[in-house]
N, C-alpha and C positions, 0 to 999 in steps of 0.2 A: 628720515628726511634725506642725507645721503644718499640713499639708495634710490630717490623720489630726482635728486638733483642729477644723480648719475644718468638717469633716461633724456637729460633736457639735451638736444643739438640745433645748433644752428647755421647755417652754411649760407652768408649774404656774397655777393657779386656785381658787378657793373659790367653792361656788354657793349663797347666801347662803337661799334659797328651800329647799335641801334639809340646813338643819342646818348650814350651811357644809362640805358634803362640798365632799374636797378630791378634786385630780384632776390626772394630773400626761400628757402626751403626749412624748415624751424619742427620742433619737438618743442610745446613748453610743460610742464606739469606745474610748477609752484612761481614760473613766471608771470609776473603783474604789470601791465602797462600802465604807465602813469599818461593823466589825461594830457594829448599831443595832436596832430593835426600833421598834415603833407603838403605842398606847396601842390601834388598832380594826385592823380589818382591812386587811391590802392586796391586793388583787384587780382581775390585769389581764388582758392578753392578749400575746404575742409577735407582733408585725406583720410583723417580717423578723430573719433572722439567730440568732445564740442566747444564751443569757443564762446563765451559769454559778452558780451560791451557793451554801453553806452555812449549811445550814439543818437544825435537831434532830438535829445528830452526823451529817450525810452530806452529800455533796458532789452537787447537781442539775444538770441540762444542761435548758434551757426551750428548744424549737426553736421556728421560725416557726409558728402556728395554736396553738400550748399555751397554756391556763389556768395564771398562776402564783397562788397564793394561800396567802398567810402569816397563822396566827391569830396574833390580838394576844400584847402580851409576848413574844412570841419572839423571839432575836436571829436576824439573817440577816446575808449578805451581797450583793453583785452585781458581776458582772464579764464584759467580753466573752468568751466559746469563741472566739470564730472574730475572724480580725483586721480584717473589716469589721464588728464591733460586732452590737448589735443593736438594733431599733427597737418600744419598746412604750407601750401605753397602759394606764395604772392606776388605780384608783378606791380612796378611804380611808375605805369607810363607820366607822363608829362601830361599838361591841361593842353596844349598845344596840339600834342601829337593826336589825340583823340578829337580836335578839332579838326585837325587837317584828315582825318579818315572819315568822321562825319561828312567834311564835304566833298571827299570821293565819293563815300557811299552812294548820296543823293545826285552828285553831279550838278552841285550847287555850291555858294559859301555857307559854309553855318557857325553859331556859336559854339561854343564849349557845350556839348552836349551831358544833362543833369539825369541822374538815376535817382529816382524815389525812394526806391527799396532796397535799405540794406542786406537783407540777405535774400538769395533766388534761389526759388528751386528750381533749375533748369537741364534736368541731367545732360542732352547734349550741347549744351554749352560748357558745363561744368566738364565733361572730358575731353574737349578741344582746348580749354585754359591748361586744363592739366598735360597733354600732350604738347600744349605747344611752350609749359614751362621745360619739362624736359629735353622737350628739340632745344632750347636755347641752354639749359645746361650743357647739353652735349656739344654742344660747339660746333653744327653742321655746315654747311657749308654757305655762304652773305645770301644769296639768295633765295636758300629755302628759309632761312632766319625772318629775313623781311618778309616774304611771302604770309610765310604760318604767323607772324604780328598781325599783317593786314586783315587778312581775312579772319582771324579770330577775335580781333578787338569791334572790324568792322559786323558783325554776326552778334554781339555784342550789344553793339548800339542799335543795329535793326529791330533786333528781339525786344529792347529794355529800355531806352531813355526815353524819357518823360515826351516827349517831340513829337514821339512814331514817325521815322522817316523812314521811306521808302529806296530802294534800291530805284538806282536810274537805269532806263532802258538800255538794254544792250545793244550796243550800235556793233553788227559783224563788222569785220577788219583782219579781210583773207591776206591780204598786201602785207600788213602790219605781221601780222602773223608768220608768215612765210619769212619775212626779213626774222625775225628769232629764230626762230626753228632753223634757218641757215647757219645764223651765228652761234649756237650752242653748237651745232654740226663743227664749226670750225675751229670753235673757241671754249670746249669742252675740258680741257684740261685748266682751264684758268680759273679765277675766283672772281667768276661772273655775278654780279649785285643787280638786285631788281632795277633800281634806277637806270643803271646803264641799258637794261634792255627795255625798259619802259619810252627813253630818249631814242633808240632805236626805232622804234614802235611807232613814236612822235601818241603816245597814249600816257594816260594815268597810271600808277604801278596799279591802279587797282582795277581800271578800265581792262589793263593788258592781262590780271591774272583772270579775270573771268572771263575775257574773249577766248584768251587761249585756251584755257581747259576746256572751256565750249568746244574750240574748233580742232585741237587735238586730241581732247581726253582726257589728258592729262595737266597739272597747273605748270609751270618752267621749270620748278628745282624738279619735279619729277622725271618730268621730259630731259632734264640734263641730264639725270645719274641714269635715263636708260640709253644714253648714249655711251657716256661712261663705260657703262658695263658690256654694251657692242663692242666699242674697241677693245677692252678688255680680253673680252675671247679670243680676238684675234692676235693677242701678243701670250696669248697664253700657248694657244694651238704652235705658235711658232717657237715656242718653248723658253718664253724669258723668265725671271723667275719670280715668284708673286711678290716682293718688297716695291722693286722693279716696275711691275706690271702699274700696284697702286699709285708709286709715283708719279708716271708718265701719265694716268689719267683723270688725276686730278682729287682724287681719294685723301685723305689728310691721313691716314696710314694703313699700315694692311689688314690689321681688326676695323677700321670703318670698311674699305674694300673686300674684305669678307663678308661683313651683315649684308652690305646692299646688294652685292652678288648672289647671295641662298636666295634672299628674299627674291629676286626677280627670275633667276634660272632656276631654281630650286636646290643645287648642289652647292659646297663652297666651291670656290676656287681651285683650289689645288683640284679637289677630286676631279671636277670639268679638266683638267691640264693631264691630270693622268689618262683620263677616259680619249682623250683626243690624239695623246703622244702613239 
């Protein structure tokens, strides 16, 4: 039993930048929920193992890769199936906030939008929940935070509430567009939040994340870190030193400034700075 308790971890948090959504990453093996209920939603992912509960008068089995997701007010429970437990990651948006995406999505008002099905098998969904609990553990930067929310709560709702709402037409907005793409130019080094450039835009944050990636390619936090990473080269080639470099461009330190530089040059840092000295 010890040794059954020794596997159990749990790592909850609050991310103060999105409403204080809460968020919880967990191991349980011999933990039992006792029957409780959310004031907002709980919606997560199954990592490993399976996850047993009841929930609106039936008894569920959540395998590894399923969507669990509980509308608010409802009581539920949780318990391991299998007796190596199971391992998942969960997110607690607010009833509000999944209204207020809902009526992005559509480009309408809507209610508090209701999911039927406690568990989904929806592989790409279930690895965008999952990626985008990790971007929020990692603490990236306000507006890739918000962005990776919207767009995966809103993919979310399209796919699976009870409603079937439709995404609203995409209205181009070259003007709106150009006005961001300036201001990240200018204002790259800062901690630029979706809102502020959605207000720029005079657009939706959710309006502005699909125009954009339509009209650039890419969504905003993307479009920022590859500017980022331009100016970067150039205080590299000039030889400042990489602490330095992350600093000045807006990096939260020089292992973040690292990963996003391979990943777009293909080198780190440094080696690109040697290669150029």
């Amino acid at each position: 039993m010890a040794q059954r308790l020794a596997l159990e971890t749990a790592t909850f948090w609050r991310d103060p930048a999105l409403h204080n959504l809460e968020l919880l990453r967990a191991t349980y093996v011999t933990h039992v929920y006792a029957p409780h209920m959310h004031e907002g939603f709980a919606i997560g992912v199954i990592e490993r193992g399976v996850e047993r509960f009841s929930y609106r008068r039936a008894i569920h089995d959540a395998p590894a890769g399923a969507v669990v997701l509980i509308n608010p007010g409802e009581p539920h429970t949780g318990a391991a199936a299998l007796p190596e437990g199971w391992t998942y990651r969960m997110l607690y948006p607010a009833a509000e906030t999944l209204r207020q995406i809902a009526s992005a999505v559509t480009g309408r008002p809507r209610d508090v939008p209701f999911f039927a099905e406690p568990v989904i098998t929806d592989p790409a969904l279930a690895l965008s929940l999952l990626r985008l609990h990790a971007t929020l553990e990692a603490q990236p930067t306000p507006v890739e935070r918000e962005s990776q929310l919207l767009m995966t709560l809103g993919h979310l709702i399209v796919r699976h509430a009870d409603s079937h709402p439709h995404l609203a037409h995409l209205r181009p907005a070259p003007e709106a567009v150009r006005r961001v793409r300036e201001y990240l130019a200018e204002h790259y080094a800062e901690a630029v939040t979706l809102r502020e450039l959605a207000s720029l835009a005079d657009l939706s944050p959710f309006h502005l994340l699909r125009v954009f990636s339509a009209t650039a390619g890419l969504p905003p936090h993307a479009y920022l870190t590859q500017v980022r990473v331009s100016r970067a080269k150039g205080l590299l080639v000039a030889g400042m030193p990489l602490a330095q470099v992350a600093a000045l461009t807006g990096f939260t330190d020089q292992s973040h400034f690292t990963r996003h530089f391979k990943r777009i040059v293909g080198v780190p840092p440094g080696h690109y700075a040697r290669a150029a000295s």
